[in-house]
C-alpha positions in Angstrom: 38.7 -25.7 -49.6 41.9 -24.9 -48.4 42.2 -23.4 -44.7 44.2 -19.8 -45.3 45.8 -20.4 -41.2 47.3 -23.8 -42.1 48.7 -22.7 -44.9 50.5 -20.6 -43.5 52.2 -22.5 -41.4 52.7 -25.0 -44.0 54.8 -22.1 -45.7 56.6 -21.1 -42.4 57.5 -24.5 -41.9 59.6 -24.0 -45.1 62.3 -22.1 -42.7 64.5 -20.6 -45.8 62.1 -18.1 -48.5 62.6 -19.6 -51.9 61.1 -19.3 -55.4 57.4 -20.1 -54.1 56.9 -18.1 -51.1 57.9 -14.9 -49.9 57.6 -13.5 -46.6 57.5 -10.1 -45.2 57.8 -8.4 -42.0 55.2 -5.4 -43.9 54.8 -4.2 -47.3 54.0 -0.5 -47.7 52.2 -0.2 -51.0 51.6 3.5 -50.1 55.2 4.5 -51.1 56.9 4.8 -53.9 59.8 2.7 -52.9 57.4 -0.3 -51.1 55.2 -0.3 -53.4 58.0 -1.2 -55.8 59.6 -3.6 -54.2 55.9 -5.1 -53.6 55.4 -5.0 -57.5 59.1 -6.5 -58.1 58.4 -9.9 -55.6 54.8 -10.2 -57.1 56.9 -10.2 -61.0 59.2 -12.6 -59.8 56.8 -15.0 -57.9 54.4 -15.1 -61.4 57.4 -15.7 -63.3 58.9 -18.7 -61.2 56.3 -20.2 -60.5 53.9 -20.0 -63.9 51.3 -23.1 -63.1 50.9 -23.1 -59.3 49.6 -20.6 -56.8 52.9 -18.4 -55.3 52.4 -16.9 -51.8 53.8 -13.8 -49.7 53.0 -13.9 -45.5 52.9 -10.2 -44.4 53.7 -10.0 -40.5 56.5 -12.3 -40.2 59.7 -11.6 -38.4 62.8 -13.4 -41.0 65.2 -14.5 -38.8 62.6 -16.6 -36.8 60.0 -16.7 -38.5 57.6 -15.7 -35.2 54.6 -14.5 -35.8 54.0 -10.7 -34.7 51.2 -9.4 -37.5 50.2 -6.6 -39.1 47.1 -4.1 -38.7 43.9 -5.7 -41.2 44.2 -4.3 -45.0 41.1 -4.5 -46.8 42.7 -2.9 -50.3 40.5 -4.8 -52.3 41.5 -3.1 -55.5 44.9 -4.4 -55.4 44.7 -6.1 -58.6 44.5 -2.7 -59.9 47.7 -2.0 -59.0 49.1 -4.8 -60.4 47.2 -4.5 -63.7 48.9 -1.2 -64.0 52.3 -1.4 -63.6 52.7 -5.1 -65.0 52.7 -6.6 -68.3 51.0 -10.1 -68.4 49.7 -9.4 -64.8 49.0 -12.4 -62.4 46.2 -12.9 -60.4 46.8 -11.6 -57.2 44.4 -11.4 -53.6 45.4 -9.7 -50.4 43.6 -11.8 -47.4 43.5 -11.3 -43.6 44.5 -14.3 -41.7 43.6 -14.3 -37.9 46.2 -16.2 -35.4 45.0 -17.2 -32.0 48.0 -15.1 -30.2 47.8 -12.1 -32.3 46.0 -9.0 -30.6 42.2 -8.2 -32.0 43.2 -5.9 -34.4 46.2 -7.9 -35.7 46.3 -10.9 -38.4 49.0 -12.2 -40.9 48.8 -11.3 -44.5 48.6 -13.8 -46.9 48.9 -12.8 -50.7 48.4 -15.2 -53.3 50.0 -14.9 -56.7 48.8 -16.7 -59.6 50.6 -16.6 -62.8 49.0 -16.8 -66.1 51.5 -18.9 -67.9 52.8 -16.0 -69.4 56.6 -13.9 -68.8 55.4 -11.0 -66.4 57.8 -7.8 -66.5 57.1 -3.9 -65.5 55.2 -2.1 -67.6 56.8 1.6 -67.0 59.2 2.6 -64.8 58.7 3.0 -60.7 60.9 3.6 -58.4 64.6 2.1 -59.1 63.2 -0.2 -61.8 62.8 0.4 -65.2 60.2 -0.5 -67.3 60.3 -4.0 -69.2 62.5 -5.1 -66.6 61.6 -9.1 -66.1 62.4 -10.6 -62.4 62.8 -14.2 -61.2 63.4 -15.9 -58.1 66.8 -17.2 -57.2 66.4 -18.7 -53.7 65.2 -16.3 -51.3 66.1 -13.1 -53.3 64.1 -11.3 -56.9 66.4 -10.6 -59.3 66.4 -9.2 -63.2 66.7 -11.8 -65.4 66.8 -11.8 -69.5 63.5 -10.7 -71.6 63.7 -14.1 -73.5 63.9 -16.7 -70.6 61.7 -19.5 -71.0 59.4 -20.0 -67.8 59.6 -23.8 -66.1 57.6 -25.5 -63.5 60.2 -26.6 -60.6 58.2 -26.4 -57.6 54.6 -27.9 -59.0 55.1 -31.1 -56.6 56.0 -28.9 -53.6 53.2 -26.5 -53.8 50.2 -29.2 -54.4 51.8 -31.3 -51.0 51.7 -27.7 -48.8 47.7 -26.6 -50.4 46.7 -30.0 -49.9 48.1 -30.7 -46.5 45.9 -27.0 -45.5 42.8 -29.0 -46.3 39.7 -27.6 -44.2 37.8 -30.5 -42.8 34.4 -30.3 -40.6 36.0 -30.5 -36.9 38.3 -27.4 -38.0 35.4 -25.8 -39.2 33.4 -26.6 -36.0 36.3 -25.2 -33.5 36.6 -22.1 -35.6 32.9 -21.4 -35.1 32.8 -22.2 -31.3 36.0 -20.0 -30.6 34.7 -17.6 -32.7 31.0 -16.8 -30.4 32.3 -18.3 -27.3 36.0 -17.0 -27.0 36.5 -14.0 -28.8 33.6 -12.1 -29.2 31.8 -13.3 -25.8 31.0 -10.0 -25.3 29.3 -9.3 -28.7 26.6 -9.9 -30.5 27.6 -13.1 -33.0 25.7 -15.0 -35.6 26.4 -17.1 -38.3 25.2 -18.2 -41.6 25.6 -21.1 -43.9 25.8 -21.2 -47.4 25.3 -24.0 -50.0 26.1 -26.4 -47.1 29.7 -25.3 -47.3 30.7 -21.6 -46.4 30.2 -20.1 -42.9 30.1 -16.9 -42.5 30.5 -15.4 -38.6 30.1 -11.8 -37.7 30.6 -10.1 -34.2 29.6 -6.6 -33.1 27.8 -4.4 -31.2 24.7 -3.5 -32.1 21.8 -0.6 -32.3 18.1 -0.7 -33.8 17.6 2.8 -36.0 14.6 2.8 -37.8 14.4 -0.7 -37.8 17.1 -1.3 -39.4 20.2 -3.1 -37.1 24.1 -1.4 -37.6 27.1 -2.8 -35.8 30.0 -1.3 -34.3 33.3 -2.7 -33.5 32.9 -5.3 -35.9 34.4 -8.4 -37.0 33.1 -10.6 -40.1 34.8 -14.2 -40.8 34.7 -16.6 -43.3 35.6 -19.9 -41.1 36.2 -22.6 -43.4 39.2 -20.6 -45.2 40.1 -19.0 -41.5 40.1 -15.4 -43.3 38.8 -11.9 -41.7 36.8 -10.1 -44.1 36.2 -7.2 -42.4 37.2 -5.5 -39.1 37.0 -2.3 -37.4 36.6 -1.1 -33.7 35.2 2.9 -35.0 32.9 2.3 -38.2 29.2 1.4 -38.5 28.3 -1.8 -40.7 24.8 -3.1 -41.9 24.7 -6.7 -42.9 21.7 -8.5 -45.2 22.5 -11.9 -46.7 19.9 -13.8 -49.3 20.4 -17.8 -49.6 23.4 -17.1 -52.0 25.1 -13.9 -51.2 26.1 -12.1 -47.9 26.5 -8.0 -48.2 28.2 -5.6 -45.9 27.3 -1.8 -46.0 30.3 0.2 -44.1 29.6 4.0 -43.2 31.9 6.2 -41.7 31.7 9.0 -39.5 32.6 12.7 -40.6 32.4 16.4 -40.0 33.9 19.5 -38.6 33.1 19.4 -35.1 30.1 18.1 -34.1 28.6 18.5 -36.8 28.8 14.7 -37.5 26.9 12.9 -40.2 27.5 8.9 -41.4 28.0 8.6 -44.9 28.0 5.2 -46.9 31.5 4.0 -47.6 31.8 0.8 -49.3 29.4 -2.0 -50.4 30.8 -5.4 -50.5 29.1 -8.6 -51.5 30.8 -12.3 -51.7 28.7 -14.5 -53.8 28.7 -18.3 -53.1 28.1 -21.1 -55.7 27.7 -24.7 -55.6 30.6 -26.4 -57.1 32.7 -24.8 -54.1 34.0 -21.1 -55.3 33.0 -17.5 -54.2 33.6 -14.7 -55.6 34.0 -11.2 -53.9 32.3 -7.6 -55.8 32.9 -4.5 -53.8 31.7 -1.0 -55.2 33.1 2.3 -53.6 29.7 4.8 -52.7 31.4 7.6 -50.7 29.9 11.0 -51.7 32.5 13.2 -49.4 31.1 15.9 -47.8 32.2 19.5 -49.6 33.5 23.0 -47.5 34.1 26.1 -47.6 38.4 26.3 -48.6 38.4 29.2 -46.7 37.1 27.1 -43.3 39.2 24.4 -44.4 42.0 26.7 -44.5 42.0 27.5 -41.3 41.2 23.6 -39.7 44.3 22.7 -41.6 46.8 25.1 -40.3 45.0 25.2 -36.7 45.8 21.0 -37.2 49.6 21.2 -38.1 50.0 23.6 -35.1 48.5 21.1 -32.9 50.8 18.1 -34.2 53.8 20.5 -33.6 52.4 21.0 -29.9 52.1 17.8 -29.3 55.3 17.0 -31.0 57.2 19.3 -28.6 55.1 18.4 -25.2 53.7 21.1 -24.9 50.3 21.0 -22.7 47.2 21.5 -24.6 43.9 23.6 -23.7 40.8 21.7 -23.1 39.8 23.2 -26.6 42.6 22.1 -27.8 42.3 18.4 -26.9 38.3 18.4 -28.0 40.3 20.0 -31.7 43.1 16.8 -31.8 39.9 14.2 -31.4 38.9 15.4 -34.8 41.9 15.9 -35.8 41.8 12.9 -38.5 38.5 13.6 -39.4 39.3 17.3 -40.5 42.1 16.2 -42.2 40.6 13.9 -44.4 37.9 16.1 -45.0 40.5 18.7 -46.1 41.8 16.1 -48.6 38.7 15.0 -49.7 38.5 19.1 -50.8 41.7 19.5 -52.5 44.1 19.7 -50.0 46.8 17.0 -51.5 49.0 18.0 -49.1 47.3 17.0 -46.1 48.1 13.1 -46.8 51.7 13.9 -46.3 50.9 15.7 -43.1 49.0 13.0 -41.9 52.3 10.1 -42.5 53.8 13.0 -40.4 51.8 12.7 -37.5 51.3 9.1 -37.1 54.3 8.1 -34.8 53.1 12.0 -33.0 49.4 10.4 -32.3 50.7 6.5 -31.9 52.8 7.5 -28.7 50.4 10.2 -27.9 46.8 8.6 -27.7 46.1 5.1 -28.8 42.0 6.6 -30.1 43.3 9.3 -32.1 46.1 7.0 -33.7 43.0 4.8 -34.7 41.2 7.1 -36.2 43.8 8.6 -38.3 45.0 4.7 -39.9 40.7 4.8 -40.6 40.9 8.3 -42.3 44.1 6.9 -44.4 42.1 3.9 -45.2 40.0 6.1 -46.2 41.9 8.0 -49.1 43.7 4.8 -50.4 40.4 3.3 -51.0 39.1 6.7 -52.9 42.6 7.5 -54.6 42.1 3.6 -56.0 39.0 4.6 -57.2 
């Protein structure tokens, strides 16, 4: 069982990127051009490296390789996107790594690349790139290469030496554990679970009994042994049940026009432990979004890019007016969720507007575009 954190630095201890490892300071997989560029390293990584695991670390500066992170992404239907825009499509997993120094709400991105021995190339065009086009790995940079290449091996050696040398082992286990209920969620509820004498699994959050049935708030779920988040959030409402074999989270988030408020079940997700070491991870979108009147919706909209154009230009806002920017994400993803496609572009307009404006309200709007990539996935 390999221990995601020291991997990591395993990789970054390989100073220069090369034909194994990439490393990023963010990928942006919601535009055209980075999700591109994402889809180009993840070709060239399969193709240079067909019979080991290759690896990208989101959250990395290049020059010196320090360590500054990137918000948690829980995209678990990235293979999707792979699958569609690549022939011969590798095996691919986006995980949340937590660092000791890192703020709460900030972890490195590890994504693992595993080839399936055969050439990968883009399927249809995106972007730039056209489709069929093949990439490789030269050093530190993807470039298009010849359809008829032959794939070799060259770094099989290299990559066993850093996996094995990120070995978990019971006292790194242990440690994670303690920091985990003792350090960084002191304040918090915490408990933990063991399955088949070889995963633990560590959650943290604030709870509340509703019909006898428990729900956490501000969140955070951890599978030790591997040093990976699998879920965090400081604004949505979780249940958790586990069996001997399986633990399940059920996230619900909170929406409405107003406050007329109502929770609505998200997204299921259940990791499923077996006995010769391996777990596997189902996760099944529920949402049912709430429907409106256009006409209503109309209005919110419009009353909602007036407000980022106020707040854009300084311009002091009426106590009605402040109450109408809290909901301001909500509203606007509830206006998607109805039809209003262009509300997704408005919302990429007014994230640098809310970020400098009011920390809250910048949370809540990355939540509502979590939100929408997970249904537009779907």
């Amino acid at each position: 069982m390999i221990n995601k954190r020291l991997l990591v630095k395993n990789l970054l201890a390989h100073n220069d990127e090369n034909s194994f490892y990439d490393k990023k300071r963010f990928i942006s997989i919601g535009e055209k051009e980075g999700k591109a560029k994402f889809l180009k390293h993840v070709c060239a990584l399969a193709n240079s490296n067909p019979q080991n695991n290759s690896y990208i670390v989101v959250g990395v500066e290049d020059e010196d390789n320090k360590i500054i992170g990137v918000d948690f992404f829980d995209d678990s239907k990235i293979q999707n996107l792979v699958n569609a825009y690549l022939d011969n499509p590798p095996l691919i997993s986006y995980e949340n790594i937590p660092f000791p120094h890192l703020p709460e709400d900030k972890v490195v991105g590890l994504v693992t690349i595993k080839s399936n021995g055969k050439v990968c190339a883009l399927r249809k065009n995106i972007w730039k790139y056209y489709g069929g086009a093949v990439f490789f790995r030269e050093g530190s940079i993807s470039l298009p290469k010849a359809f008829d290449i032959v794939l070799k091996n060259i770094n099989s050696e290299k990559v066993a030496t850093i996996e094995q040398h990120a070995r978990n082992n019971i006292e790194l286990t242990l440690d994670g554990v303690i920091d985990f209920i003792n350090n960084r969620h002191a304040d918090l509820n915490s408990s933990y679970k063991v399955f088949k004498e070889q995963f633990v699994v560590c959650w943290a959050g604030i709870t509340k009994q509703v019909n006898n049935k428990t729900y956490y708030s501000r969140v955070d779920i951890e599978l030790i042994n591997e040093q990976v988040k699998l879920f965090y959030s400081t604004l949505d409402e979780v249940s958790i049940s586990y069996d001997e074999n399986s633990f399940s989270t059920l996230e619900y988030v909170q929406l409405g026009l107003g406050k007329q408020q109502k929770y609505y079940p998200l997204e299921e997700v259940k990791i499923t432990f077996s006995e010769n070491g391996s777990y596997k991870i189902d996760s099944e979108l529920v949402f049912e979004p709430p429907k409106h009147d256009k006409k209503t919706l109309h209005h919110i909209y419009n009353a909602n890019n007036a407000l980022i154009q106020k707040v854009e230009k300084d311009i002091t806002l009426t106590p009605a007016e402040k109450l109408d920017l809290m909901y301001l994400p909500d509203t606007y993803l509830i206006c998607y969720l109805n039809g209003f496609e262009e509300a997704m572009s408005q919302m990429d307009y007014a994230r640098p507007i809310l970020k400098s404006y009011d920390r809250k309200i910048y949370q809540s709007l990355k939540l509502a575009q979590r939100i929408i990539r997970k249904v537009r996935y779907n």
